[in-house]
C-alpha angles and dihedrals in degrees: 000000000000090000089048083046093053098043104036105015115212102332096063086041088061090035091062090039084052098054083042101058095028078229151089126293132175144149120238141169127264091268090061097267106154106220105183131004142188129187117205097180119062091203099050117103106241099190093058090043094049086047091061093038085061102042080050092050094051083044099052085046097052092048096034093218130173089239142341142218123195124184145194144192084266111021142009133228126221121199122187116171113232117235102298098242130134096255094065098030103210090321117165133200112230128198124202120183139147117257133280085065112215116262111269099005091128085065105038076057098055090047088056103060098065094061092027089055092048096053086047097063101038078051094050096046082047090056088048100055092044091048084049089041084054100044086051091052093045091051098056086043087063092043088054093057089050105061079040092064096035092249087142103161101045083049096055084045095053094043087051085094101043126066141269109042108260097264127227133230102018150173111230111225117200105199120195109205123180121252121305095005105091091101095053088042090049092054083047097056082042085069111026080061088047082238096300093114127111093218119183129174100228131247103217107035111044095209092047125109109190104216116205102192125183105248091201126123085278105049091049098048106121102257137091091273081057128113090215098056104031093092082058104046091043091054093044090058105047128057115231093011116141120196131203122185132184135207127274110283132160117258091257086067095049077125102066102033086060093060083049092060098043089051084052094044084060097049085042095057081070098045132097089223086046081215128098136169118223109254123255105271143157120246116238087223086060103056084040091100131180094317094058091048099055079041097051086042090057097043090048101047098102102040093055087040087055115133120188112234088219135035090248095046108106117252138230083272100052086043095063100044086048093054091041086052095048090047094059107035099019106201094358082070080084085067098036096056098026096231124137116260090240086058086045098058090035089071099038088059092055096048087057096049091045092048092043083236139130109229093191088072124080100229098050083048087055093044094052094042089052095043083059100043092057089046090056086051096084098176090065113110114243102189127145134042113313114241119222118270102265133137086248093067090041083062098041084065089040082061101049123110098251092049108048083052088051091039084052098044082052107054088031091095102055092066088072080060093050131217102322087059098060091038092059098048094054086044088053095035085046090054102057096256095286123137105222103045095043083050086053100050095041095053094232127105120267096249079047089055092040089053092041086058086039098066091039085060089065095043099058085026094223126107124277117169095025125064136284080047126187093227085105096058092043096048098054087042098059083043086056103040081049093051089056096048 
């Protein structure tokens, strides 16, 4: 039984009582609940057994017996209480098995609770750690959608009982792990950090650890407690670990450091070191100016003016965070904010049909994404009548200064690549970015097309094929760059 009890814990423990018996065993709680059960027998009926196991087990709890026997025309059932600790909470072990009951099986049963009732309660404190471990998780989960929806305060209230302070400012790391080792990779980035580390598993990308890492004098000391070096020395220690790590950016902008970090975990997966750091450039929302934010407020409006007709109907609120979601993780938003992919694609609907767009093209998407990216820019000046949402004043902003230089800075480095590079990144952008119809159009194969995009994701160093993907941004810089021209 103590062997049993150290290899297979409890299950293989009822399984034994159960072949003994030819029977049913289980273990339930004092009300009749039946925990964990085992049939030994194919041809007994354990619906019927678990039923007077549970009469027996209310019995045995009204009359707080030591122990309990209940019998019918046909079985009997044997109750014995396992020890009464915390950890197994008034459990019993119940025995069900057809008369006439095998010789010795009352005291083969009384051998089994003391082991059983030892691997109960190690497997119930187990249950308990994971379901904290869960509920952790699941908390800095939260906290994580909500600096990526700007919902700053409610985040610092709801970190107030996890551990480590929300940092700021901060650089924002994307490890890649290989399968099954996020946790161990997790407790490494714990002490390379010296525990001043926001870690959180992500939503979206099952081999993918979000780093939130202080960007203050200490953190960037060079050393391994340092923010600077924590994407090398994680990626030193472990094998197959990719690291990408963004720029400093106040807590406000997690956001967008942490499409910072995704871009340079793209350019990373081709590199020796396997970390790189996103390169120093300018956000589109940022050389906006005056005249993007009037545009993004007017585009926006309904959106942000939106009522629900009903109580459970999402709000203004729910629908931005909804369209934000889908725009950077397309289909996998289903997973980051745990909603079905018919409400998914509910709301995006409504979101269409309120901004007079179509979400299923890649400029209305751009225009969108850039629209809330200038709303969450709160230090832009937004003075002056608002015009109304038309192409016309997208491309009013697209004409601006600030942009043309970004839209240029953007597109400088394909001409390194020549031509063809250019030419398969309208095509792409043109089809909607979409593979087999860029393929087509562009006479090569679709594994062709996706290596083509591939080494131009290592060219811009910014990601291409996975979301959050850079086509926005190129597709409002060649706008732009054609507006000029």
């Amino acid at each position: 039984m103590y062997r049993l009890a150290r290899t297979g814990g409890s299950p293989e423990l009822l399984r034994r009582l159960a072949q003994r018996a030819e029977g049913w065993a289980g273990i339930l709680d004092g009300g009749g609940t039946v925990l964990q059960a085992v049939a030994g027998n194919a041809r007994w009926p354990g619906h019927e057994a678990a039923g007077l196991a549970a009469r027996a087990a209310r019995e045995l709890t009204a009359r707080s017996a030591g122990s309990y026997a209940l019998d019918t025309d046909e079985c009997s059932a044997l109750l014995l209480p396992l020890d009464r600790t915390p950890e197994t909470d008034g459990a019993v072990l119940a025995l069900v098995a057809p008369k006439p009951l095998p010789g010795g099986l009352s005291t083969l049963m009384a051998d089994a609770v003391m082991p059983l009732a030892l691997s109960w309660a190690s497997e119930s404190l187990e249950r308990k750690r994971r379901r904290v471990d869960l509920a952790e998780s699941r908390g800095r989960e939260a906290v994580l959608h909500l600096l990526m929806t700007g919902q700053l305060s409610i985040a610092h209230q709801v970190a107030g009982a996890l551990r480590p302070k929300l940092p700021d400012p901060v650089r924002v790391c994307v490890v890649e792990c290989s399968g099954g080792q996020r946790d161990e990779v997790a407790r490494i980035c714990t002490d390379v950090s010296g525990g001043r580390t926001w870690i959180v598993r992500c939503p979206v990308y099952a081999r993918h650890l979000i780093l939130i890492v202080p960007a203050d004098g200490e953190a960037e000391a060079e050393g391994p407690e340092g923010g600077r070096a924590l994407g090398p020395a994680v990626a030193g220690l472990v094998d197959d670990c990719v690291v990408g790590v963004s720029e400093e950016v106040r807590l406000p902008d997690t956001a967008t450091a942490y499409q910072q970090a995704f871009h340079a975990l793209a350019v990373a997966r081709g590199l020796p070191g396997r970390h790189a750091r996103f390169g120093a450039a300018p956000e589109p929302a940022l050389v906006a100016g005056a005249v993007g934010a009037r545009w993004a407020d007017a585009l926006l409006a309904p959106l942000l003016a939106h009522l629900p007709r009903r109580s459970q109907d999402p709000g203004s609120q729910e629908l931005s965070a909804t369209v934000a979601s889908w725009l950077a993780f397309s289909s996998h938003a289903t997973q980051h904010l745990k909603i079905h992919r018919n409400t998914l694609a509910a709301r995006l609907k409504l979101v269409g049909e309120l901004l007079g767009l179509d979400l299923n093209r890649v400029s209305d998407q751009a225009a969108v994404d850039l629209a809330l990216r200038i709303r969450a820019t709160p230090a832009l000046h937004r003075s002056g009548p608002a015009g109304p949402a038309t192409p016309e004043d997208l491309d009013t902003v697209l004409r601006a200064p600030g942009v043309q230089d970004w839209a240029v800075q953007q597109l400088r480095i394909l001409a390194q690549a020549g031509p063809m590079a250019e030419e398969t990144l309208r095509t792409w952008l043109r089809c909607e970015a979409q593979l087999s119809p860029t393929a087509a159009e562009l006479g090569i194969s679709v594994p062709g097309a996706r290596k083509r995009l591939t080494r131009l994701e290592a060219l811009l160093c910014r990601s291409l094929l996975q979301t959050p993907s850079a086509r926005y941004d190129l597709w409002l810089a060649f706008r732009a760059v054609d507006l000029a021209a």
